[in-house]
C-alpha positions in Angstrom: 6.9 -5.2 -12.6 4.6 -7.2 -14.4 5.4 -8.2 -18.5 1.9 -6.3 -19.3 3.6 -2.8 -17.7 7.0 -3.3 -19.0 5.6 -4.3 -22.5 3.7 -0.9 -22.2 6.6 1.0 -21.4 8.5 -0.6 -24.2 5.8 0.7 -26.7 5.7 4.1 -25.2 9.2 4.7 -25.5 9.7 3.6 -28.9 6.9 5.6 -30.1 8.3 8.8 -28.0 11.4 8.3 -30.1 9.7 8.1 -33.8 7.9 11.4 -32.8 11.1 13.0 -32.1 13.0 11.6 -35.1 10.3 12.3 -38.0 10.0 15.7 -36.5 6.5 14.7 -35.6 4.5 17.2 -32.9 5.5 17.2 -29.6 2.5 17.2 -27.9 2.5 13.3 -29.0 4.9 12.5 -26.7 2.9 13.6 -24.0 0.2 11.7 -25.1 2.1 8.3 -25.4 3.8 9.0 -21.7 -0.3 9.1 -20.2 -1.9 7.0 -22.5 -0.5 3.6 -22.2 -1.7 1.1 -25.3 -4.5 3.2 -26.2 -2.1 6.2 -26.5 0.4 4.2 -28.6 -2.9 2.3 -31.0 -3.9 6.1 -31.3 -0.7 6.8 -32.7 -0.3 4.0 -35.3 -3.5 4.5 -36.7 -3.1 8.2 -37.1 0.7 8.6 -38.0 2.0 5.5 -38.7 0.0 3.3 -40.9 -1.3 6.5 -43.2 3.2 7.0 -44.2 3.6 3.2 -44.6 1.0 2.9 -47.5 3.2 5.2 -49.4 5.9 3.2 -48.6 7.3 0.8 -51.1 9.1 -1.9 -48.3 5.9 -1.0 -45.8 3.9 -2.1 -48.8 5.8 -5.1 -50.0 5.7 -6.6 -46.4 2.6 -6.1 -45.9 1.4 -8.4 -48.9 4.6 -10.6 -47.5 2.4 -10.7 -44.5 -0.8 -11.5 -45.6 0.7 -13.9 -48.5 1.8 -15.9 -45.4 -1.2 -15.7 -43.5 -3.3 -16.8 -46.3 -1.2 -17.7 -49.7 -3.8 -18.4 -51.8 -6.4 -15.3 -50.8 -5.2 -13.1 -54.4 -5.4 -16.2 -56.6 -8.6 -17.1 -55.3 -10.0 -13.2 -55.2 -8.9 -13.2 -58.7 -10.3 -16.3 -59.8 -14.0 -15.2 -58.7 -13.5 -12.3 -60.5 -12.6 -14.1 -63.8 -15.5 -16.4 -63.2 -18.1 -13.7 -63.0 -16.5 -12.1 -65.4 -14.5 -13.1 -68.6 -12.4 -9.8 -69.3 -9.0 -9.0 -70.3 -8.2 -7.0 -67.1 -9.4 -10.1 -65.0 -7.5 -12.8 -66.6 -4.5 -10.3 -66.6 -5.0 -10.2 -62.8 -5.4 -13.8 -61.9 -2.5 -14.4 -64.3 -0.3 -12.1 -62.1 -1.7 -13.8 -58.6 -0.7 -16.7 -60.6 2.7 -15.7 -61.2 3.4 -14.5 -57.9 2.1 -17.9 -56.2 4.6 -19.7 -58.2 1.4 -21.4 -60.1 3.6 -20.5 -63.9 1.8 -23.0 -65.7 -1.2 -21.2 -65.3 -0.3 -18.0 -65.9 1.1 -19.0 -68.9 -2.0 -20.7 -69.9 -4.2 -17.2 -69.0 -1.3 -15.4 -70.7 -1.3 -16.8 -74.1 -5.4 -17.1 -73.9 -5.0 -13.1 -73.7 -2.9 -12.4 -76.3 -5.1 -12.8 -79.5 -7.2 -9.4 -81.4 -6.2 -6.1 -79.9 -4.2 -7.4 -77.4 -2.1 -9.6 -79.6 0.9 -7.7 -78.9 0.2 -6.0 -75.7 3.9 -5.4 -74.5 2.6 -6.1 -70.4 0.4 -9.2 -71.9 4.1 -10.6 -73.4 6.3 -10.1 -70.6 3.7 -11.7 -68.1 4.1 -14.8 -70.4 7.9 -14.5 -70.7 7.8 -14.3 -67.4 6.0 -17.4 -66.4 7.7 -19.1 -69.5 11.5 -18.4 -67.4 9.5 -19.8 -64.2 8.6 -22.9 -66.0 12.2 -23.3 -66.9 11.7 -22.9 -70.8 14.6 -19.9 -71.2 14.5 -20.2 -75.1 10.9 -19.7 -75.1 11.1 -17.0 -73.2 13.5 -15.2 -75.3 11.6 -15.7 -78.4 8.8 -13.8 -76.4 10.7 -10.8 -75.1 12.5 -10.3 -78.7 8.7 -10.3 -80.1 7.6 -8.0 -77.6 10.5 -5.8 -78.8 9.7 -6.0 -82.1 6.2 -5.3 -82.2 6.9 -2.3 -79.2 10.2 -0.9 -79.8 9.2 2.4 -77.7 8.3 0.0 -74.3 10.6 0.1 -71.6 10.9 -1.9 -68.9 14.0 -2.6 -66.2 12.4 -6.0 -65.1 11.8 -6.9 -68.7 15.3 -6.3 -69.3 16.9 -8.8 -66.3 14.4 -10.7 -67.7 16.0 -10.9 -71.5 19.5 -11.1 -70.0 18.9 -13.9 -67.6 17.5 -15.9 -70.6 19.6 -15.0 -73.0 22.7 -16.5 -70.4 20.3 -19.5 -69.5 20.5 -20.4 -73.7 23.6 -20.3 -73.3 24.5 -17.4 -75.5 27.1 -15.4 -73.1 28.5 -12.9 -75.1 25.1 -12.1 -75.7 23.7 -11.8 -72.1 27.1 -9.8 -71.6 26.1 -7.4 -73.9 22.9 -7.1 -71.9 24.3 -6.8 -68.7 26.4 -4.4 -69.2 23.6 -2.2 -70.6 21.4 -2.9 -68.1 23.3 -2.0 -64.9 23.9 1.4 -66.0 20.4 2.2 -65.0 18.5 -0.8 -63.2 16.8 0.7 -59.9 18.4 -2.2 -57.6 21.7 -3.9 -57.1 19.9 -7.5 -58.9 21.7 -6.6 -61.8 24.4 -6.0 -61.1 24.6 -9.1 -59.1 23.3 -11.5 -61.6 26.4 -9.6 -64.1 28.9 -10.0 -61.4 28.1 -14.2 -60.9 27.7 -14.5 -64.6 31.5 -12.8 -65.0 32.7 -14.9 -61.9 31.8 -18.7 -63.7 33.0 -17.4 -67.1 36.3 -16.7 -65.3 36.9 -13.0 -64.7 37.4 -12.7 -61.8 38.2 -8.9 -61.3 35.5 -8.0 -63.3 33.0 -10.0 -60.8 35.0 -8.5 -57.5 34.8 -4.9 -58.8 30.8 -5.5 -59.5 30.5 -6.8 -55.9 32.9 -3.9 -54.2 30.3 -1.5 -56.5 27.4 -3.0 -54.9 28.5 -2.4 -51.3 29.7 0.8 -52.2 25.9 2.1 -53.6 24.9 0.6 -50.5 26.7 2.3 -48.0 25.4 5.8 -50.2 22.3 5.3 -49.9 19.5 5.3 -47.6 18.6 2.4 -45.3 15.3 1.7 -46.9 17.1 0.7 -49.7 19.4 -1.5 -48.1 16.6 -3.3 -46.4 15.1 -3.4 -50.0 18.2 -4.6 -51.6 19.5 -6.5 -48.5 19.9 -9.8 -51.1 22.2 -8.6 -53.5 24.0 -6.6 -50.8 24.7 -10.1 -48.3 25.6 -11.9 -51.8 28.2 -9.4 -52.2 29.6 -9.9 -49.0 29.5 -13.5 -49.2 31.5 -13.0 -52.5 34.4 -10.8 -51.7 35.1 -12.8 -48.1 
């Protein structure tokens, strides 16, 4: 049987099987069993791909995807943008391709260049900068921009913020400090990064138990909940079995 037939089968099957596990209509099986690739295309586009834009992981690889294909593509979208036109919204933008191209220096740079009249303190302005001020490995500076942030928006909340504060707040050195942090945070970060992060910082200071019982959480929430947030959290989750070998 040649690979072309066999690879066609393959397909079939495993679409046969989605239909029958999402509770999808039969009548697609059918379909996929005389239809061959077109059947199975057919299916993707119509069933498949619409769910997996609503999907957070479907969505995260895909821009994991295309930021491999073409790593540069947002930055230099967003930089065209900018050029045409000078706005707030499209410095924010090629700030954040910035960020997530590892470029900090000139996020920072479009950051702070933001930051100034009405926008002076806007709360998702100053994390953007204390974010790429952390990436640049200037914790202290960082902190002194989150703490502003709180100060001049005392009603903003944000978990990532948060990590953010307590990871710079430990990398200052200030421990008791990022304890306090920690502890407040993992009560109700969406993710197991929290807790991690608490969990290593406990295990260098010394407490051992306190860093075990983190980890034994973490695997425990993962074995609760859904797969899709495994695969999201599969990080945290392999550093916790790493930890408590």
């Amino acid at each position: 049987m040649s690979p072309v037939l066999l690879l066609s089968i393959a397909l079939q099957i495993g679409c046969a099987v989605h239909v029958v596990r999402t509770g999808r209509p039969l009548y697609w099986v059918f379909i996929l069993l005389i239809g061959s690739y077109l059947a199975v295309a057919i299916y993707l586009i119509a069933e498949v791909l619409p769910e997996m834009r609503h999907h957070r992981a479907a969505r995260n690889l895909a821009r994991g995807v295309q930021r491999t294909l073409d790593p540069g593509r947002g930055q230099r979208e967003a930089s065209r943008r900018l050029d045409l036109a000078d706005t707030i919204e499209n410095r924010r933008t090629l700030a954040e391709q910035s960020l997530q191209a590892g470029d900090h220096a000139r996020a920072a740079e479009l950051y702070q260049a933001s930051l100034n009249g009405l926008y002076a303190t806007d709360p998702h302005l100053m994390l953007g900068l204390a974010q790429a001020q952390f990436g640049l490995n200037r914790p202290a500076e960082a902190r002194a921009t989150l703490e502003a942030l709180i100060a001049a928006n005392p009603g903003f909340r944000s978990s990532d913020g948060h990590l953010l504060y307590a990871r710079a707040v430990e990398a200052t050195g200030d421990i008791e400090a990022a304890r306090h942090e920690y502890e407040a945070l993992v009560q109700g970060y969406p993710g197991e990064e929290a807790r991690a992060r608490y969990a290593l910082l406990l295990g260098r200071e010394g407490d051992e138990a306190g860093a075990q019982r983190l980890f034994r959480e973490i695997l425990k929430r993962a074995d609760a909940l859904p797969r899709y947030y495994r695969n999201e959290q599969r990080e945290w989750i392999d550093l916790a079995k790493r930890a408590l070998k």
